[in-house]
Rosetta silent file (secondary structure, phi, psi, omega in degrees, C-alpha in Angstrom):
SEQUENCE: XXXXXXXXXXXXXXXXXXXXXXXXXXXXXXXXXXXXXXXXXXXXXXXXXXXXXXXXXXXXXXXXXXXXXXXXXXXXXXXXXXXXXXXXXXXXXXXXXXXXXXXXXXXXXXXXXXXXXXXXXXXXXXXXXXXXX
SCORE:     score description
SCORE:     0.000 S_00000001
   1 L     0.000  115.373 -173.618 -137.920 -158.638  -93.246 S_00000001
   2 L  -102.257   94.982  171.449 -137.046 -160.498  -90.257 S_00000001
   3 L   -42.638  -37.367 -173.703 -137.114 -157.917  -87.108 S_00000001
   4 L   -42.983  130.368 -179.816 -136.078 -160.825  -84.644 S_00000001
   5 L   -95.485  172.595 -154.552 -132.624 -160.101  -83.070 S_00000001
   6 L  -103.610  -13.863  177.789 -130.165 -162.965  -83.431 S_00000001
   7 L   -82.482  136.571  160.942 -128.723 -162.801  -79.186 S_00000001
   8 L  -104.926  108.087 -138.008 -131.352 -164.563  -77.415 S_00000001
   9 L   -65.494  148.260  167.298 -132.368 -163.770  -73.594 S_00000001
  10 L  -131.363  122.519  143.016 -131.141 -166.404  -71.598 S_00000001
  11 L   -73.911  104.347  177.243 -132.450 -166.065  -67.684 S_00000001
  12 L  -107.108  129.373 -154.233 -129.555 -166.714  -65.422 S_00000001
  13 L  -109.790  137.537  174.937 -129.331 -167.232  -61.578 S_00000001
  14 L   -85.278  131.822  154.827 -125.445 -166.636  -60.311 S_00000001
  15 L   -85.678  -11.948 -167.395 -124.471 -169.361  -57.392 S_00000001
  16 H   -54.967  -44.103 -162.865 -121.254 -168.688  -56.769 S_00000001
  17 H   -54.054  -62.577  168.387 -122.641 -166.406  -54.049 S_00000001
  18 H   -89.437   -1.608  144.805 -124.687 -168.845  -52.127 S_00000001
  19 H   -78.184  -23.227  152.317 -122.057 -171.254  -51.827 S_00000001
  20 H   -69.584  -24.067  152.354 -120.078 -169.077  -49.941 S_00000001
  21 H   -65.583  -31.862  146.790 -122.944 -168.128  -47.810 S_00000001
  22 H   -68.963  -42.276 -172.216 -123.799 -171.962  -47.124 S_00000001
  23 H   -52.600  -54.204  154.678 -120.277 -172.252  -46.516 S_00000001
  24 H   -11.218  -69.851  176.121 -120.427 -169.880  -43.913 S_00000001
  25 H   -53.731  -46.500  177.072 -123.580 -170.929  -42.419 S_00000001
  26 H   -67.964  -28.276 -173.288 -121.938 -174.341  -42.034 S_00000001
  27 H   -57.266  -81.054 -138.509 -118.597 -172.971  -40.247 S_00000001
  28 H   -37.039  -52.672 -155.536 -120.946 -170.885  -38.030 S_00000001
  29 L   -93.246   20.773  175.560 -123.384 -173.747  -36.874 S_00000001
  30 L  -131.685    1.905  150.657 -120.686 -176.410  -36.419 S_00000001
  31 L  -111.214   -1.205  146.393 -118.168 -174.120  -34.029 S_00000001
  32 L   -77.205  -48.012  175.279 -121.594 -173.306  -31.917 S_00000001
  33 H   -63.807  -24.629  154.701 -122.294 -176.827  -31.529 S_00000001
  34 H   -51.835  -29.397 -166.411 -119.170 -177.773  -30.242 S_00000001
  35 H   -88.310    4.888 -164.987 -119.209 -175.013  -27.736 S_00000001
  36 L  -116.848  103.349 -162.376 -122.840 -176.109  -26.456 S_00000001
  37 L   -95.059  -49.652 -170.481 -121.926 -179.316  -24.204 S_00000001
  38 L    30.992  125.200 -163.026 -125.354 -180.816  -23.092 S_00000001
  39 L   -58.117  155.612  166.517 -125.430 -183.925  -21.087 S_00000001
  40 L   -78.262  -28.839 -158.063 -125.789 -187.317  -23.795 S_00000001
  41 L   -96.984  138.942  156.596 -127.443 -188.971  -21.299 S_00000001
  42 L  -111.649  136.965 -159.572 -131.137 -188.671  -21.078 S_00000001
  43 L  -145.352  125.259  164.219 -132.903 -188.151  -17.865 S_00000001
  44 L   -59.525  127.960  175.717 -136.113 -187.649  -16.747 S_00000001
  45 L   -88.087  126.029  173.686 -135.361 -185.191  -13.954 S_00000001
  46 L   -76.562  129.260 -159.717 -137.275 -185.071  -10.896 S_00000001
  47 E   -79.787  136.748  155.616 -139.133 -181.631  -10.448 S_00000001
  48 L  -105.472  111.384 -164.265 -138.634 -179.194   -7.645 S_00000001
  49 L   -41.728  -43.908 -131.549 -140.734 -176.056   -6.296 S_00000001
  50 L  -102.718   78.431 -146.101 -137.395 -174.839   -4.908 S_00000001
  51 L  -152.527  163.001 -167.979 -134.013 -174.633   -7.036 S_00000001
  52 L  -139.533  160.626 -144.835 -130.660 -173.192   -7.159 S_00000001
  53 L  -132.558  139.890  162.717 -128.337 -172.663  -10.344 S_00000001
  54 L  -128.537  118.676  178.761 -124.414 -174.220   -9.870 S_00000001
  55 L   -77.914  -45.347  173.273 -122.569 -172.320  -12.410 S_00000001
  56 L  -148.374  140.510 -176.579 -119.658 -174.846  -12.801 S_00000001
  57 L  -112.701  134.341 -171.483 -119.532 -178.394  -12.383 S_00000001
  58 L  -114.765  -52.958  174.244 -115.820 -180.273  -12.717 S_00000001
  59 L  -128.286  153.510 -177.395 -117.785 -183.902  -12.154 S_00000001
  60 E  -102.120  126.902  155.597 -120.807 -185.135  -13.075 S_00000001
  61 E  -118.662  136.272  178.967 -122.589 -188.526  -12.192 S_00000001
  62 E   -81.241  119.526 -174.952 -125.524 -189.812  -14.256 S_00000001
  63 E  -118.654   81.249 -158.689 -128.228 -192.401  -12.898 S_00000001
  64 L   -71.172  158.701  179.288 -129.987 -193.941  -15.828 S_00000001
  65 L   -77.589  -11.512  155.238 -133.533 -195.414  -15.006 S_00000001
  66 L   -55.377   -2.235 -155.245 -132.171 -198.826  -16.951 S_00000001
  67 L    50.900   26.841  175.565 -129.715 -198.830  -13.545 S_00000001
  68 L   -66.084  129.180  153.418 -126.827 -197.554  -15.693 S_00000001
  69 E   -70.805  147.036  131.405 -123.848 -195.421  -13.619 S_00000001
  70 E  -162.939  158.982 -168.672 -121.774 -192.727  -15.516 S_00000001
  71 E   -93.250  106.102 -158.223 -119.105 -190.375  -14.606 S_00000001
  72 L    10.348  117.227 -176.651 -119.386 -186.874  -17.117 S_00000001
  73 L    22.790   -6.941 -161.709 -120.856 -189.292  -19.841 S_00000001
  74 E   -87.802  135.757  154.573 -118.386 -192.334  -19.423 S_00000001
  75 E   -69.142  157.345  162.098 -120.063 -195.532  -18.554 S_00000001
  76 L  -178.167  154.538 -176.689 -118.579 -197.253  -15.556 S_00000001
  77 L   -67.469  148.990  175.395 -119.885 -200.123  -12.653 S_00000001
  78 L   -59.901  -51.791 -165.565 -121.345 -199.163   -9.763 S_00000001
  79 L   -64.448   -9.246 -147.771 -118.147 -201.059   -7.757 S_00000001
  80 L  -121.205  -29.587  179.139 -115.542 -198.462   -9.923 S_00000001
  81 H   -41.731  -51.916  166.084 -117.362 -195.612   -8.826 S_00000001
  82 H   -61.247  -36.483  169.140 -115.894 -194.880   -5.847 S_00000001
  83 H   -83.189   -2.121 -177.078 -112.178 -195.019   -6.882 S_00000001
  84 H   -78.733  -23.577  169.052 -113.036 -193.210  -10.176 S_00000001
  85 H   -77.285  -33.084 -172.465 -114.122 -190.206   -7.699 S_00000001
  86 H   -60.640  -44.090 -179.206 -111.263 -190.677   -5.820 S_00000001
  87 H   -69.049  -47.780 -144.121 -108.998 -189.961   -8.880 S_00000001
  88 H   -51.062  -58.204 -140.217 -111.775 -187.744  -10.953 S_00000001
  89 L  -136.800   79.213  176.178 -111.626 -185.214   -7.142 S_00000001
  90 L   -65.176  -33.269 -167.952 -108.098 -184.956   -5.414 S_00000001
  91 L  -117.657  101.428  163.105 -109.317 -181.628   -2.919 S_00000001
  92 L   -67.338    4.230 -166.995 -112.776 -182.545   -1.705 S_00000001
  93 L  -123.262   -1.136  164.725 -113.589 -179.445   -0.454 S_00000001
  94 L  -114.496    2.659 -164.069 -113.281 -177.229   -3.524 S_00000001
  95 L  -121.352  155.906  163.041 -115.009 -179.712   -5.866 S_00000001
  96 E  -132.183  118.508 -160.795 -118.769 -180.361   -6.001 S_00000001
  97 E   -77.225  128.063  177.692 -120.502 -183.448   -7.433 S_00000001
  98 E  -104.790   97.452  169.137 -123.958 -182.954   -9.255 S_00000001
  99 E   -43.653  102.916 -170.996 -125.911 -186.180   -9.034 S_00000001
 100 E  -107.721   88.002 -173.588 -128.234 -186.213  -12.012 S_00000001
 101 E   -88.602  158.274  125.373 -130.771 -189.142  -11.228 S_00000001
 102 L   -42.574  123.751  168.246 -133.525 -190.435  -13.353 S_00000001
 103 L   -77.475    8.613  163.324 -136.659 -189.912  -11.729 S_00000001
 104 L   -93.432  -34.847  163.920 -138.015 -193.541  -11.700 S_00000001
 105 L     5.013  104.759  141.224 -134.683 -194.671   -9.658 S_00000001
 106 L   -33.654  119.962  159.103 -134.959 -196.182   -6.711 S_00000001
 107 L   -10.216  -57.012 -158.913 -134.149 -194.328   -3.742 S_00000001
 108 H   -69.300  -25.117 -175.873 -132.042 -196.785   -2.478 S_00000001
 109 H  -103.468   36.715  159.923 -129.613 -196.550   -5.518 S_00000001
 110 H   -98.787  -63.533 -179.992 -129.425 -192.410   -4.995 S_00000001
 111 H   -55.175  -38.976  159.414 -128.868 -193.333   -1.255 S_00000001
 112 H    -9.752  -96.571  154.644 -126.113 -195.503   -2.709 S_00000001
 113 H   -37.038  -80.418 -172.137 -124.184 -193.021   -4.425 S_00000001
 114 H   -52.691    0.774 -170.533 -124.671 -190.684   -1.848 S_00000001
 115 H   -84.904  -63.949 -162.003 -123.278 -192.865    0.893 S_00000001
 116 H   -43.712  -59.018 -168.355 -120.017 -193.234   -1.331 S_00000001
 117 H   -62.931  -38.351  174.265 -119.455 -189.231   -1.678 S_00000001
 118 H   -36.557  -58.721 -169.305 -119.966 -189.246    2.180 S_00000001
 119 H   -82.589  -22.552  163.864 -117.711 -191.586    2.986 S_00000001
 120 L  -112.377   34.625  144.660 -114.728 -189.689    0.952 S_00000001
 121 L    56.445   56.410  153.536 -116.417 -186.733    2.373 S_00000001
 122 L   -93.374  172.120 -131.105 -117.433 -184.861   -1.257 S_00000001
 123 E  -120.983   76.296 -178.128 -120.035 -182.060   -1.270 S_00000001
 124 E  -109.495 -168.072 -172.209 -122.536 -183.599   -3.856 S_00000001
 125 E  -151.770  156.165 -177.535 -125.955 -182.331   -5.040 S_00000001
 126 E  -105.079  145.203  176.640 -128.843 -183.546   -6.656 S_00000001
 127 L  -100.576  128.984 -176.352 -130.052 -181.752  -10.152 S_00000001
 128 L  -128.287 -175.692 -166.134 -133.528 -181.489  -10.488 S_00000001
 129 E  -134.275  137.445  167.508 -135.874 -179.536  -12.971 S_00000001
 130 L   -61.677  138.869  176.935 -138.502 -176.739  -12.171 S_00000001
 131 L   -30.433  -94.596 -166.712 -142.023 -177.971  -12.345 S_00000001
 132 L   -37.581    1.017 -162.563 -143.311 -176.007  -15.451 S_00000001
 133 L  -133.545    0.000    0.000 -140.553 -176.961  -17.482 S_00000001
């Protein structure tokens, strides 16, 4: 007498389910990273006790400690700089430039820069980092 049934359990995991849930997952984290801009360039920041927040920046310039310039991430020569501000900031007096220096930089190439926004009389600022962080 054989008791044994003749359907045999098969353990089955459904998938369909978690490919739409990676799919998802993938939208989700690929439309946040676009919206999350973070400078490219990396820079040691020079630390301050003392600091203030600028909510929106229209140009950026970058001071790598290699002596690199760039203008919101674009390389460009130190000699191009000034007319590239010239286009990049038609009303100097509504726009404000955030110098983002490397903190081994020489002075002298900070003083540099800053001479140039002087002389076509823009508002800049230097970005710095809080101690602790």
């Amino acid at each position: 007498m054989n008791l044994r049934s003749k359907n045999k359990f098969r353990a089955e995991v459904s998938t369909s389910s978690l490919n739409d849930i990676m799919f998802f997952l993938m939208l989700f984290f690929l439309i946040t990273s676009t919206m999350i801009s973070p400078s490219v360039i990396k820079l040691t920041l020079p630390s301050a006790k003392y600091h203030q927040t600028v909510r929106k920046t229209e140009v950026s310039i970058s001071i790598t400690s290699s002596h690199q310039y760039y203008i919101n991430n674009q390389p460009v020569e130190f000699e191009k700089i000034e007319p590239e501000l010239m286009r990049l900031v038609p009303d100097p007096e509504k726009v404000t430039v955030v110098i983002r220096c490397d903190k081994d930089v020489p002075v002298q190439n900070l003083i540099d820069v800053l001479q140039i926004g002087n002389k076509l009389k823009i508002k800049m600022i230097l970005a710095t980092k809080a101690p602790n962080a």
